[in-house]
C-alpha positions as CSV (number, residue, x, y, z in Angstrom):
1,X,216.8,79.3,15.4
2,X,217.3,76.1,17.3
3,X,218.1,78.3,20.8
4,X,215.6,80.9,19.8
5,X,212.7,77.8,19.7
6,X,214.1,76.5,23.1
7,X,214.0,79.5,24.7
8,X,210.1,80.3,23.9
9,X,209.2,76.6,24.6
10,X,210.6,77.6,28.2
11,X,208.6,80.9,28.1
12,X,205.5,78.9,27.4
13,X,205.9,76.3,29.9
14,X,206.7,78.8,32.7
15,X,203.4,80.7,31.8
16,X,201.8,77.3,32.1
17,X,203.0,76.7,35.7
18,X,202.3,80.3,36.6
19,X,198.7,80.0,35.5
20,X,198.2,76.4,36.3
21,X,195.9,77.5,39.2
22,X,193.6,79.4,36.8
23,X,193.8,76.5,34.4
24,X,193.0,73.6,37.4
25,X,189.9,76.1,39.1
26,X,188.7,76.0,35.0
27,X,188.3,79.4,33.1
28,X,184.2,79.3,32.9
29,X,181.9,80.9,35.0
30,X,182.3,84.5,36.1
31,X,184.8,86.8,35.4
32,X,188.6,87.2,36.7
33,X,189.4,90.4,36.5
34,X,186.9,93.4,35.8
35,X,186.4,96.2,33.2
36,X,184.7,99.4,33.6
37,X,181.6,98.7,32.3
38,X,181.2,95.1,34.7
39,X,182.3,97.6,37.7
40,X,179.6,100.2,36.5
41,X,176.6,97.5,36.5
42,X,177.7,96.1,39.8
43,X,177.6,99.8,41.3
44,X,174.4,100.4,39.4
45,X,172.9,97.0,40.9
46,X,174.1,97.4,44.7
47,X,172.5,101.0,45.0
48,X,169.4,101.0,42.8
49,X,168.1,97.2,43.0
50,X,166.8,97.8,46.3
51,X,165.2,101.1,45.4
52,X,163.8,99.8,42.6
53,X,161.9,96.9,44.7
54,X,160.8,99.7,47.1
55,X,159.5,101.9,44.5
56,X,157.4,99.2,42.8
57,X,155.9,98.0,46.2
58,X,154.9,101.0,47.5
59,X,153.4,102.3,44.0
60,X,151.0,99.3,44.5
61,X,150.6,100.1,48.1
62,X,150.0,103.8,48.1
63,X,148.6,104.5,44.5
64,X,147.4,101.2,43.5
65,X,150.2,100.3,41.2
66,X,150.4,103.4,38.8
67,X,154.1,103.4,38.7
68,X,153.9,107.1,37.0
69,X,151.9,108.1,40.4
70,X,154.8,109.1,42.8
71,X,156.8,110.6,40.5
72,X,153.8,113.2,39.4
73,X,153.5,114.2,42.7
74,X,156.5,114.6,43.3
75,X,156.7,117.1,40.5
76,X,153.6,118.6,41.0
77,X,154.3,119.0,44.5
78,X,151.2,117.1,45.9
79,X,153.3,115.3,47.9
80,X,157.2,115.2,49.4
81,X,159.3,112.1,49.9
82,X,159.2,112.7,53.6
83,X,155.3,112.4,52.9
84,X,155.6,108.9,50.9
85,X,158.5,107.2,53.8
86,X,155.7,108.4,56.8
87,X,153.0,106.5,55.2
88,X,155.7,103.3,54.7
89,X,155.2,100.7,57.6
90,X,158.2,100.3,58.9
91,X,159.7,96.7,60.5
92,X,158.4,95.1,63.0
93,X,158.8,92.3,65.7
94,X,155.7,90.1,64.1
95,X,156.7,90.4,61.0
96,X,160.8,89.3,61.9
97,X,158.9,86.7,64.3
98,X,156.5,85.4,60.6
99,X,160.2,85.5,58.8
100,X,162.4,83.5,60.9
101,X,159.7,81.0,61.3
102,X,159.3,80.8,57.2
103,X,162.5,80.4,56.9
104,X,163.0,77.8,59.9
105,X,160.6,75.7,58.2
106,X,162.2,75.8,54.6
107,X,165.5,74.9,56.3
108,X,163.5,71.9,58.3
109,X,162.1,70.7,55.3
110,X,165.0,71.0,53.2
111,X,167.8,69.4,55.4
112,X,165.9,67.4,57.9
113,X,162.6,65.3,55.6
114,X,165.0,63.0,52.6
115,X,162.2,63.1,50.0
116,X,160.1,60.2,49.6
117,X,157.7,61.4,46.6
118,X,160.4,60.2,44.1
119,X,159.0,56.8,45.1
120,X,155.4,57.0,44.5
121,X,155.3,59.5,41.8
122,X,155.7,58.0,38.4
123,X,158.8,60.1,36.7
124,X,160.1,62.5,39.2
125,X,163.2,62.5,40.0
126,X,164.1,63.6,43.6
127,X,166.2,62.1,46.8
128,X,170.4,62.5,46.7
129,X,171.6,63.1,43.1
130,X,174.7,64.6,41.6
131,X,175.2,68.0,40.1
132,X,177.7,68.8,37.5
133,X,181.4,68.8,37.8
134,X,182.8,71.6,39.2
135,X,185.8,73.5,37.6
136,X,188.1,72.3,40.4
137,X,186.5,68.6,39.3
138,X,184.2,68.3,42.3
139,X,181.2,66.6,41.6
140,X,178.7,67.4,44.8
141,X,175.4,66.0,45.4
142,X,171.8,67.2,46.8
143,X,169.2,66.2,48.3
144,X,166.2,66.8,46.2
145,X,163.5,67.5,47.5
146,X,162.0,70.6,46.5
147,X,158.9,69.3,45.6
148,X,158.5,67.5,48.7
149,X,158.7,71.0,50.5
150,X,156.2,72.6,48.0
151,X,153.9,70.0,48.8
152,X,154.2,69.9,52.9
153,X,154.0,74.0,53.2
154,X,151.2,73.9,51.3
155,X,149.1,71.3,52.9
156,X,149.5,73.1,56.2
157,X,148.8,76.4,54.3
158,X,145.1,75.0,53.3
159,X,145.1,72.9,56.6
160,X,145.6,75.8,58.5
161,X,142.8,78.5,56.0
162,X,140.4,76.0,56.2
163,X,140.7,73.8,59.4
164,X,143.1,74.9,62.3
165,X,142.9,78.7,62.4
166,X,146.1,79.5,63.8
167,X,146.5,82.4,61.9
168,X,144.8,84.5,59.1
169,X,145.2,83.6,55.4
170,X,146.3,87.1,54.6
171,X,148.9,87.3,57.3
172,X,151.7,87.4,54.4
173,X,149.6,90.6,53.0
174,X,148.8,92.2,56.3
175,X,152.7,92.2,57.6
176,X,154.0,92.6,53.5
177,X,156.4,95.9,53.3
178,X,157.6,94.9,57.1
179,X,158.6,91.5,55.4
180,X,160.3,93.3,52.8
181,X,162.8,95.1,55.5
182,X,163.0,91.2,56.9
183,X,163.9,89.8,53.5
184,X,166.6,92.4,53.1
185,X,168.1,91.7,56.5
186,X,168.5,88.1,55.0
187,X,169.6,89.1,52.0
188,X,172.6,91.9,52.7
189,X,173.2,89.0,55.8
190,X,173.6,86.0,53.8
191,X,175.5,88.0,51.0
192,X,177.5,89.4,53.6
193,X,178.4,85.6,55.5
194,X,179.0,84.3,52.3
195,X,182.1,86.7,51.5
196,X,183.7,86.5,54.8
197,X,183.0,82.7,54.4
198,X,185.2,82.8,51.1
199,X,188.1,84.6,52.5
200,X,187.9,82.1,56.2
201,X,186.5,78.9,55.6
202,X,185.6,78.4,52.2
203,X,184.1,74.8,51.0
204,X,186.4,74.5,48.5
205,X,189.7,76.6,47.8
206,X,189.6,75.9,44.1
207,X,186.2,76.7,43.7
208,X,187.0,80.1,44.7
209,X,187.2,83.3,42.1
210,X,189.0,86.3,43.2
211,X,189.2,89.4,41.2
212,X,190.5,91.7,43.5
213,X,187.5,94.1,43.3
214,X,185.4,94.2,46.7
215,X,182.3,95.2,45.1
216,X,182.6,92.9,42.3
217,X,183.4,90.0,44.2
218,X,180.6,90.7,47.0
219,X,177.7,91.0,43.8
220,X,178.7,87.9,42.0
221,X,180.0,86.3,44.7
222,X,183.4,84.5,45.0
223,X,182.8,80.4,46.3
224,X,181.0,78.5,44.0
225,X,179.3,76.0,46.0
226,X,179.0,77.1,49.6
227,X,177.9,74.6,51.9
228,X,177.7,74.2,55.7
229,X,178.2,70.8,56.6
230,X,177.5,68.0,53.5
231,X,173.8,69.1,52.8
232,X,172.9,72.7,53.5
233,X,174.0,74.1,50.1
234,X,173.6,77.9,50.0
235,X,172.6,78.3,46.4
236,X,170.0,75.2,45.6
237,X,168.2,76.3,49.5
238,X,168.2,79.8,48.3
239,X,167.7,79.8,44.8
240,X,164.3,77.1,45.3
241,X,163.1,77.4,48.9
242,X,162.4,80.7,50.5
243,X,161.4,82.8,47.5
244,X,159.8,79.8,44.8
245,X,158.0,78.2,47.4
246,X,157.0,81.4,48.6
247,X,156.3,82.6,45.7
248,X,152.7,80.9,45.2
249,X,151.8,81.4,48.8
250,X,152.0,84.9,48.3
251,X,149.6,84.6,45.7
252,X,147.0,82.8,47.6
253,X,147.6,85.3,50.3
254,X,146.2,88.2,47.8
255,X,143.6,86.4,46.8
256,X,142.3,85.6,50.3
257,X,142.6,89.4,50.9
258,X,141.1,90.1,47.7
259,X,137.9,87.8,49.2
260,X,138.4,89.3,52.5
261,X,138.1,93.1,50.6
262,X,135.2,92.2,48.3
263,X,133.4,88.8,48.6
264,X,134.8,87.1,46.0
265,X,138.0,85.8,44.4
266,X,138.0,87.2,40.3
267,X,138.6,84.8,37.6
268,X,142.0,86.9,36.6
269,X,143.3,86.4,40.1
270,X,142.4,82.5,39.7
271,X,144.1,82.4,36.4
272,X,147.2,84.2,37.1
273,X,147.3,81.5,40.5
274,X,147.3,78.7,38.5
275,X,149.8,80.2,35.6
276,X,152.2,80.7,38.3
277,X,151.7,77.7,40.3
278,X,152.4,76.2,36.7
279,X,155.6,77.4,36.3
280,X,157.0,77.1,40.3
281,X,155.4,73.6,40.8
282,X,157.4,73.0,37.3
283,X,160.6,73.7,38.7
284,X,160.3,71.7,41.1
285,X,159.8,68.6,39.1
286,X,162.9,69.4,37.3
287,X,164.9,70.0,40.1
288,X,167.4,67.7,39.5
289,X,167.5,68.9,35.9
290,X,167.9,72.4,37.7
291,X,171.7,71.0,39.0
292,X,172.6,71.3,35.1
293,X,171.8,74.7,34.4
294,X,173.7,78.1,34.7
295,X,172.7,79.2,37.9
296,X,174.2,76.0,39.6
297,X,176.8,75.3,37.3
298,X,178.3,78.7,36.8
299,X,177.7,81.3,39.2
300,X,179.2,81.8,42.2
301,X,177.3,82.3,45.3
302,X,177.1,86.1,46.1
303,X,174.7,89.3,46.9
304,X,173.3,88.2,42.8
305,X,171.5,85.1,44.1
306,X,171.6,86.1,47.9
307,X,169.9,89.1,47.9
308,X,167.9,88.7,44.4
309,X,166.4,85.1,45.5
310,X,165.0,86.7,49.3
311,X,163.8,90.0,47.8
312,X,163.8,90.7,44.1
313,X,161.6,87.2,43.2
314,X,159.2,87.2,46.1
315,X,158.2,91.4,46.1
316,X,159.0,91.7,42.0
317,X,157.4,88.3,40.7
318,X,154.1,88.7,42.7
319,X,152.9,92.3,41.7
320,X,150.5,90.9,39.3
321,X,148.1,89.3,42.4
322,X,149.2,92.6,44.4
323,X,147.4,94.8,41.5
324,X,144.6,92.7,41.0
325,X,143.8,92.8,44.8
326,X,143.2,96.3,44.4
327,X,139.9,95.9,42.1
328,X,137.0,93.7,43.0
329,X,135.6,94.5,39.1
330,X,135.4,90.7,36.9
331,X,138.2,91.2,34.0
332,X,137.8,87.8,32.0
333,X,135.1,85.3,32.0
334,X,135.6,81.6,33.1
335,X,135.9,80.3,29.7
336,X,138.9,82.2,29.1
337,X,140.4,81.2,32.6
338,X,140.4,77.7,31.1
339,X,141.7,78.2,27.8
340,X,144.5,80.4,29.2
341,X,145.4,77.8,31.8
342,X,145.4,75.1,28.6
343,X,147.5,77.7,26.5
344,X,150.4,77.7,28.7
345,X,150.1,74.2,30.4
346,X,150.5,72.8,27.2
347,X,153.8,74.5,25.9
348,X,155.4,73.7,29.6
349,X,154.5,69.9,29.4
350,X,156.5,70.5,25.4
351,X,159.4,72.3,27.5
352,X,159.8,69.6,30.1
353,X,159.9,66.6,27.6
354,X,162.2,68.8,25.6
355,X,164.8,69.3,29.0
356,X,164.2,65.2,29.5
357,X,165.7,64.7,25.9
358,X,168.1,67.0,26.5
359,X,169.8,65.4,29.4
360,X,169.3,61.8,28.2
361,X,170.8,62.8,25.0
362,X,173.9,64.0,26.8
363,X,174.5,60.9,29.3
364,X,176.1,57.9,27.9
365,X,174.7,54.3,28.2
366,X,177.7,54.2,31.2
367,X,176.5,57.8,32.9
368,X,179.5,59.7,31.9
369,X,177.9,62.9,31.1
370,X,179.2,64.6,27.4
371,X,179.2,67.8,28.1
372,X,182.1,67.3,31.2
373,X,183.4,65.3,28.1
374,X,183.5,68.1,26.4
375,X,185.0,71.2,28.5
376,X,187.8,69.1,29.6
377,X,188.8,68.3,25.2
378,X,188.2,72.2,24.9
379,X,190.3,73.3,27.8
380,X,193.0,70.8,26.6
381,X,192.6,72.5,23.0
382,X,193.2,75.8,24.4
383,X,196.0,74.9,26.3
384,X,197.7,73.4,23.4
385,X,197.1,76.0,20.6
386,X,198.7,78.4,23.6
387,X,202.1,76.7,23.5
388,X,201.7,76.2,20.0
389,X,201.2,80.0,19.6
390,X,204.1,80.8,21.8
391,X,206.5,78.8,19.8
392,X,206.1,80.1,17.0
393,X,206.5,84.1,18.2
């Protein structure tokens, strides 16, 4: 019995130091190896996502956002795909020229201006702070200033509608489905930099998750915190700069069309403005809180946050203004603009002083944050009921 215990004790600790480097890189996060059903989703996701973006756009483009509309003439034969792709404008230079100088700007403001509002504006939180742990024990930090950006593109946005006149309000509207083929040239191109990244140069070895699977690895990515030099991190700049702080610029894009079109900007398009800019110009005031959550602290940077935060968000998350753009008809009276802008502002101000409780009840009086507390007691758990389990087989 006595040989029999010493001889699983030296099983155990030989499957220790064979998976030590699983145990070191930390067993959260994305998957390591892959079943069926994972590899079915990923195929799923890599060949329909994009159609799916597609089909929405041009439903609201070519039938005024009645989803059912292609489809029935399709069947009826009213029309032929080759019919719905001729009337689909295709890229263009102006529209890659609007792109890369969108995204040139969101890359200026984000690496190049160190935010200042953090020091006028009474409880935001902005300039360098520290994200979570990492499972390889890395603890990066970011330059917030998110905000900051918000703030700047959208002063030169009404600077430029109401003062300048270098270009056209609804220049984001007049150039929109070649902007989509732009977005998507980012996207597969980022996605696509980032894997080769992983396997070449990654940020940090440790960091890294490989399951083996190309098409898994390329979707949910395989480094977990990219970066080029110390500040450009790929998946803060992508996840809250192109696409969020697009995101309400698109809006007031439609609605200068919708003013262009008809005279007048309805009270539904001014509501859902404001219920949006809500929400975006909320994230950014909880950036830093943002470093805490599952996007930054669990997945890994692939064609998921890649291609999903330059297309999916700015083309999916806007097709409310993109349908109401198409009626010049009043839909709800002022009164009910204010008491729906009340109705949510209230709820998000609950929700941010909940996420401010949340954080400060997890931080000790010295800063050591509980919750890296607590993985690293429940990894050394694990580790000992394994041992334990394979001395007693």
């Amino acid at each position: 019995m006595g040989e029999r215990r010493k001889q699983n004790a030296s099983r155990g600790e030989h499957k220790k130091i064979s998976d030590g480097a699983k145990e070191q890189a930390g067993q959260w996060g994305r998957a390591w190896e892959v079943d069926w059903f994972s590899l079915g989703g990923v195929i799923f996701l890599l060949m329909f996502a994009p159609f799916i973006v597609y089909y929405f756009v041009m439903s609201c483009d070519q039938y005024q956002c009645a989803l059912t509309g292609p489809v029935l003439d399709l069947y009826t034969g009213k029309t032929q795909l080759s019919d719905i792709w001729s009337k689909t404008p295709l890229i263009t230079w102006k529209a890659v020229y609007i792109y890369a100088a969108w995204v040139s700007l969101q890359v200026f403001l984000y690496l190049l201006l160190p935010d200042i509002c953090h020091k006028f504006i009474p409880g935001y939180v902005g300039g360098v702070q520290e994200g979570a742990r990492t499972p390889a024990g890395i603890l990066n930090k970011y330059q917030i200033n998110g905000l900051q950006a918000w703030i700047i593109t959208h002063i030169l946005w009404f600077a430029n509608a109401y003062y300048f006149h270098w270009f056209s309000p609804t220049i984001i509207i007049d150039n929109w489905i070649p902007l989509l083929w732009c977005t998507n040239l980012l996207g597969y191109s980022v996605s696509t930099f980032a894997m080769i990244k992983a396997y070449w140069f990654p940020t940090n070895v440790k960091d890294c998750k490989f399951t083996g699977n190309f098409l898994y690895d390329y979707m949910m990515g395989i480094e977990f915190n990219p970066r080029i030099g110390k500040w450009f991190d790929f998946k803060l700049f992508f996840n809250g700069r192109p696409g969020i702080v697009g995101w309400t610029l698109i809006n007031l894009s439609y609605a200068a069309k919708q003013q262009e079109l008809y005279g007048q900007i309805t009270n539904s398009m001014i509501l859902v403005n404001i219920l949006q800019a809500i929400y975006v110009v909320d994230f950014f005031w909880n950036e830093a809180w943002y470093l805490k959550t599952i996007d930054i602290c669990h997945d890994h940077f692939g064609w998921y946050l890649g291609w999903g935060d330059c297309v999916w968000l700015p083309f999916l998350y806007t097709l409310q203004v993109m349908n109401l753009c198409n009626f010049s008809q009043e839909g709800i009276g002022a009164t009910f603009v204010i008491f729906g802008c009340c109705s949510v502002a209230s709820p998000s101000w609950s929700l941010t002083i909940w996420k401010i409780k949340c954080v400060a009840f997890r931080v000790r009086p010295d800063g050591t944050d509980t919750m890296q507390i607590s993985m690293q007691h429940t990894i050394v758990s694990l580790q000992t009921l394994e041992i334990s389990t394979v001395d007693q087989c």
